[in-house]
C-alpha positions in Angstrom: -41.9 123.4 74.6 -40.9 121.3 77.5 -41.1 118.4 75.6 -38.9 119.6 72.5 -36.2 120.8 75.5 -36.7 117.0 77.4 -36.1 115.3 73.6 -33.0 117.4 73.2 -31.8 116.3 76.4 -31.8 113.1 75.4 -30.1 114.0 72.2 -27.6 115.6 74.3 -26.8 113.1 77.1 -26.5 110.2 74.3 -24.0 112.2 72.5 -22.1 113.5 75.6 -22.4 109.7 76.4 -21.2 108.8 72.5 -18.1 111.2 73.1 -17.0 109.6 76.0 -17.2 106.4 75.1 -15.0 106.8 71.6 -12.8 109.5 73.7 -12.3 106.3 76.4 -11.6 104.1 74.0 -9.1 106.1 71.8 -7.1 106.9 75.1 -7.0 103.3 76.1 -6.2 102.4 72.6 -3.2 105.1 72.8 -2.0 103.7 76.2 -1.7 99.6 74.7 0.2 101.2 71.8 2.6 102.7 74.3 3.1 99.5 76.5 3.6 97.9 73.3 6.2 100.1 71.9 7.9 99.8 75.2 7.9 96.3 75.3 9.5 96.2 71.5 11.9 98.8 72.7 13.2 95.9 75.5 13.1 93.0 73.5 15.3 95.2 70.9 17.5 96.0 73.6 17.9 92.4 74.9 18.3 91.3 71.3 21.5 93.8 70.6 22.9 92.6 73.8 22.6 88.8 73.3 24.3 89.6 69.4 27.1 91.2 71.3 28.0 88.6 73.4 27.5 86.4 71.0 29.8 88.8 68.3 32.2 88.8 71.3 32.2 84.9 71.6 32.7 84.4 68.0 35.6 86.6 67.4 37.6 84.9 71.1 36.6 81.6 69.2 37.9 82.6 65.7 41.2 84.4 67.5 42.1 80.9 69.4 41.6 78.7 66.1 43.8 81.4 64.3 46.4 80.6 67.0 46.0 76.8 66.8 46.0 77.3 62.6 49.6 78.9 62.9 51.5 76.9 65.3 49.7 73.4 63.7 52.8 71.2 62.0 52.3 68.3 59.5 54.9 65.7 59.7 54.7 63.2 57.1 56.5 59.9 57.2 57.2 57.4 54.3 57.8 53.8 54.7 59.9 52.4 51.9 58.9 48.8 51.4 60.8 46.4 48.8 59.3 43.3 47.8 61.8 40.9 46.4 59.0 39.1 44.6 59.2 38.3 40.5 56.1 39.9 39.2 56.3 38.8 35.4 56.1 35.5 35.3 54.4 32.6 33.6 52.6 31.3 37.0 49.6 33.2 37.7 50.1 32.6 41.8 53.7 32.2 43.7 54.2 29.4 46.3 52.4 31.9 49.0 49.4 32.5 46.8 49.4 28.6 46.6 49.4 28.4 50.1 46.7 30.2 50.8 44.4 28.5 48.0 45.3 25.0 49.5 44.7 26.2 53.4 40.9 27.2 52.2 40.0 24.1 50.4 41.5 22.0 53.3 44.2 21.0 51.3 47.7 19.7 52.7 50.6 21.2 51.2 52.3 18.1 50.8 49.4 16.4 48.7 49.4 19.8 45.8 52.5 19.9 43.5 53.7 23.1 43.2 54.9 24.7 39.8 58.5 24.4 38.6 60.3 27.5 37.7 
């Protein structure tokens, strides 16, 4: 009889022993899910305030471009030129074009005979 009451003592401290042990780690495992729904509560938190300032930054930004928008002005200013230069002719270059032909083959102007009219 003593040794069937020692054997279930056993029994029983390694299952007090078991029960602790998953009751210790269950606890512990409920105490890191706390921290970490604390720490996503912050970071949530820190989030909404940077998107606020950021909101608040955007509309001051879009507010003084709105400003700049209405009081911009385009002025626009032609320059009539007139050339008083026949285009239609039979000549394919005018005494300028000539010119410039002769100045790039080293040419004198005096030495090239230029195109009656």
């Amino acid at each position: 009889m003593i040794s069937l009451l020692l054997r279930y003592k056993w029994i029983l401290m390694v299952a007090v022993l078991a029960a602790t042990s998953y009751g210790g780690w269950t606890a512990r495992s409920w105490y890191d899910d706390s921290q970490d729904l604390k720490t996503q509560a912050i970071v949530k938190e820190l989030q909404d305030a940077f998107r606020s300032s950021e909101s608040l930054q955007a509309r001051t930004l879009e507010n003084t471009l709105q400003e700049l928008k209405a009081n911009e002005r385009i002025i626009e200013r032609e320059k009539i030129k007139i050339i008083d230069r026949p285009v239609y002719r039979n000549e394919c270059l005018d005494a300028d074009g000539v010119h410039l032909l002769n100045s790039q083959r080293g040419v004198k102007d005096s030495d090239t005979t230029e195109p009656t009219d």
